[in-house]
Structures are given as C-alpha cells and as structure tokens.
N, C-alpha and C positions, 0 to 999 in steps of 0.2 A: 870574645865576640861582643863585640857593641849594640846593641838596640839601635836601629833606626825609629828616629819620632814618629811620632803619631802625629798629621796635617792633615785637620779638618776645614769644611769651609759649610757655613752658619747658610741657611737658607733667606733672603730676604727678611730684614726685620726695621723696626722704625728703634732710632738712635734717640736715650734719655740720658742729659748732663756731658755729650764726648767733650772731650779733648785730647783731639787725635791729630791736628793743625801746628799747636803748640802744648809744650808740656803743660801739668798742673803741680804747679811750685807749695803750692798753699803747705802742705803737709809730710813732704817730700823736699827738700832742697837739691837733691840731684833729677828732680823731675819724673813726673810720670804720667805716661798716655797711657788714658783709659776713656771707656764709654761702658753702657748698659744697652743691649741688645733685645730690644724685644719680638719674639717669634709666635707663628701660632705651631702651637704642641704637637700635631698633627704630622707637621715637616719636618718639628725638631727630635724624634724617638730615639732615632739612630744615634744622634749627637750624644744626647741624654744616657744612653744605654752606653758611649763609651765613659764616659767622662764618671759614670758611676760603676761600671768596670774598672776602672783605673783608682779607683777609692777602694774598694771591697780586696783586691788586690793587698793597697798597703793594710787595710785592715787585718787580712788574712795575715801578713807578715809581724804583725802587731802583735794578732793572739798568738801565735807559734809562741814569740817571744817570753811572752808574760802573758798566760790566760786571765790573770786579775784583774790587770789592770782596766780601768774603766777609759774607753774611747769618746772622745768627743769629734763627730763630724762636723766640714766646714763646708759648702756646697756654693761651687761658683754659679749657683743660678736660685731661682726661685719660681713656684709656678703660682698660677691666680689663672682660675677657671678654665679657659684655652688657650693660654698664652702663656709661655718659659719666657724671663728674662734674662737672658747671660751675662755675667761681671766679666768684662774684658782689661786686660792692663798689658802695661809694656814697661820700664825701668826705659826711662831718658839717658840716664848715664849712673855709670857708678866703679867699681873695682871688681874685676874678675877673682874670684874663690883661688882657680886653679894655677893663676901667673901672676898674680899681685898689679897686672896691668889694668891702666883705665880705657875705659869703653863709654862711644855715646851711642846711641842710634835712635830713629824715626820709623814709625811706621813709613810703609810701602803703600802710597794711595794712591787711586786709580780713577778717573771716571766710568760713565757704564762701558764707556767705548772701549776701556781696557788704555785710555791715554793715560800720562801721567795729569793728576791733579795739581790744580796750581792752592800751592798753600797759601797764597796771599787771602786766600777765601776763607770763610771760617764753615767749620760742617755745626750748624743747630740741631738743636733735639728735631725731633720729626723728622730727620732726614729717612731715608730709607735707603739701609747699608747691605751688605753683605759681608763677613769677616772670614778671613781663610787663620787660623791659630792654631797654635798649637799644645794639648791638655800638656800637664806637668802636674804627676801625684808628689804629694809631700807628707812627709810622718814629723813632726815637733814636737815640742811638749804640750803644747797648746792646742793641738789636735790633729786629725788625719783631714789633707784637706785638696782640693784640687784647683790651681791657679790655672786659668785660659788666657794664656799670652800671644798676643796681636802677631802677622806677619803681614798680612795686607789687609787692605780696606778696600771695596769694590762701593762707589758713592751712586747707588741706582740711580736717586732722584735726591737731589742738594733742598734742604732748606737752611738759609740763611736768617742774617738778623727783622726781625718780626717788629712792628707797632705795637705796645700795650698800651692796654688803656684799660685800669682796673679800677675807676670812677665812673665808667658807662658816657653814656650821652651828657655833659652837662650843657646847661641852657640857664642863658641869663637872667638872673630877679633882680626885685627889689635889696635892696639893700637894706638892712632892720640893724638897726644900733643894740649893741648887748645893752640887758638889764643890770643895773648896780644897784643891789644892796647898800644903804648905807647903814654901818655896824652902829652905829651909835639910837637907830631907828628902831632896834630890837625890841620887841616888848617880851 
C-alpha cells in the first residue's frame, strides 16, 4: 500500500529572497528554487500542526530504534511574535535515487487569476504569495527534519525590481579640499 502525499496550500504570506522565476545556482550547480514565506500564526496552525506531526512521527520511529540515541531537530520554519516563516525549495534538476535517470523541473506559477505567470517577470521579496507543497519527513544522520517542497505558486500581488537609495536625500555643497599633513611638520 502506497501513501498518498500530503498537499498543503500556505495561506497568503509576503515572499523574502524567492527564486522561483529562475534557479539559484550560487550553491547548488543543478539549481534550486526556493523562497521564505512569511505568514501570520494565526492562519498558519493547521500547516504548523502537520508539518510537526510528520517530525514527532520519524522521531517516534527513531526512538523505537535506538532509545539513546540523542535527536537533533531540523524545522522548515521559524516563528518571531505572530508571524511563522516557511523555508520552501524545489531541486531544478538532478538524478533520480530510484532509476538513475535525470530530471529537470519548475515550479508551477500562476497569477491571482489562476493564469499562467509569465517568467520573463522576476517575483521580489514583498511579493505576496500563496504556496501549494508538499511536507516530506526525513531521518539522517544529521538530524530528523522536514523539507516543504514547492508545487505551485499562486502570485497574489507581484512586486518587482524596487529603487534603493540607501544615502537618503543628497543635496549639493561646497566642495572642501581634504587636509594634508605634512609628515615632515611633526613635532
């Protein structure tokens, strides 16, 4: 008998660092889409309750094994006051475990309409997403931990590339010649 997945979907939250448009090569050379999801706590219980469900689970299967052994959790989110952040990812491409064959794939992006999104667009932080994924427990050596891998992306409301200007206002002076020391002046 097979498990069918578990497919959740994030309630509205504002998008920090995505790259969900194009992979993120930096650290990965087969690429990977990810983003950080931020929600308020409130909408996100449900989510929260499976996804640590699905930890206490492989934990439970941990201690059966070896009651000693010391566990280290790994938590694909984090909270701060009223607000859960979710680590989202996706594997760009890579080689399948099961058939030694290679695989690429994209998130599934949408706009709010439910059309397809056009990638030529970039999604910025501040966008305000909604994400349908799916938990995935895992046991390692490295700890009991839960990965939230992307399946689509619902784009509420797009923000794209932004002006900075992290000198404020400048306005024009005088012009003042630096002072020089002359070393030889020393007393």
């Amino acid at each position: 008998m097979t498990n069918k997945p578990i497919i959740l979907t994030t309630p509205e939250g504002t998008a920090k660092w995505p790259y969900l448009t194009d992979p993120d090569t930096m650290y990965d050379p087969g690429g990977l889409y990810h983003t950080k999801l931020t929600c308020k706590k409130e909408d996100s219980v449900k989510i929260k309750k499976v996804i640590d469900d699905l930890i206490a689970q492989e934990v439970k299967k941990q201690h059966d094994e070896n009651p000693d052994k010391a566990i280290k959790k790994s938590l694909p989110y984090t909270e701060e006051g009223d607000e859960i952040t979710f680590t989202f990812k996706m594997k760009a491409s890579g080689t399948r475990k099961v058939d030694g064959k290679s695989f690429t794939q994209a998130p599934n992006i949408l706009n709010n309409d439910h059309t397809p999104f056009d990638k030529s667009q970039k999604i910025w932080s501040d966008s305000i997403l909604q994400i349908t994924f799916e938990p995935y427990a895992w046991n390692m050596p490295i700890g009991i931990g839960c990965t939230l891998r992307i399946k689509d992306v619902q784009v509420v409301q797009l923000v794209t590339g932004k002006q900075s200007n992290t000198l404020g206002d400048l306005k024009p002076g005088p012009v003042v010649a630096p002072k020089i020391k002359n070393e030889m002046e020393l007393v």
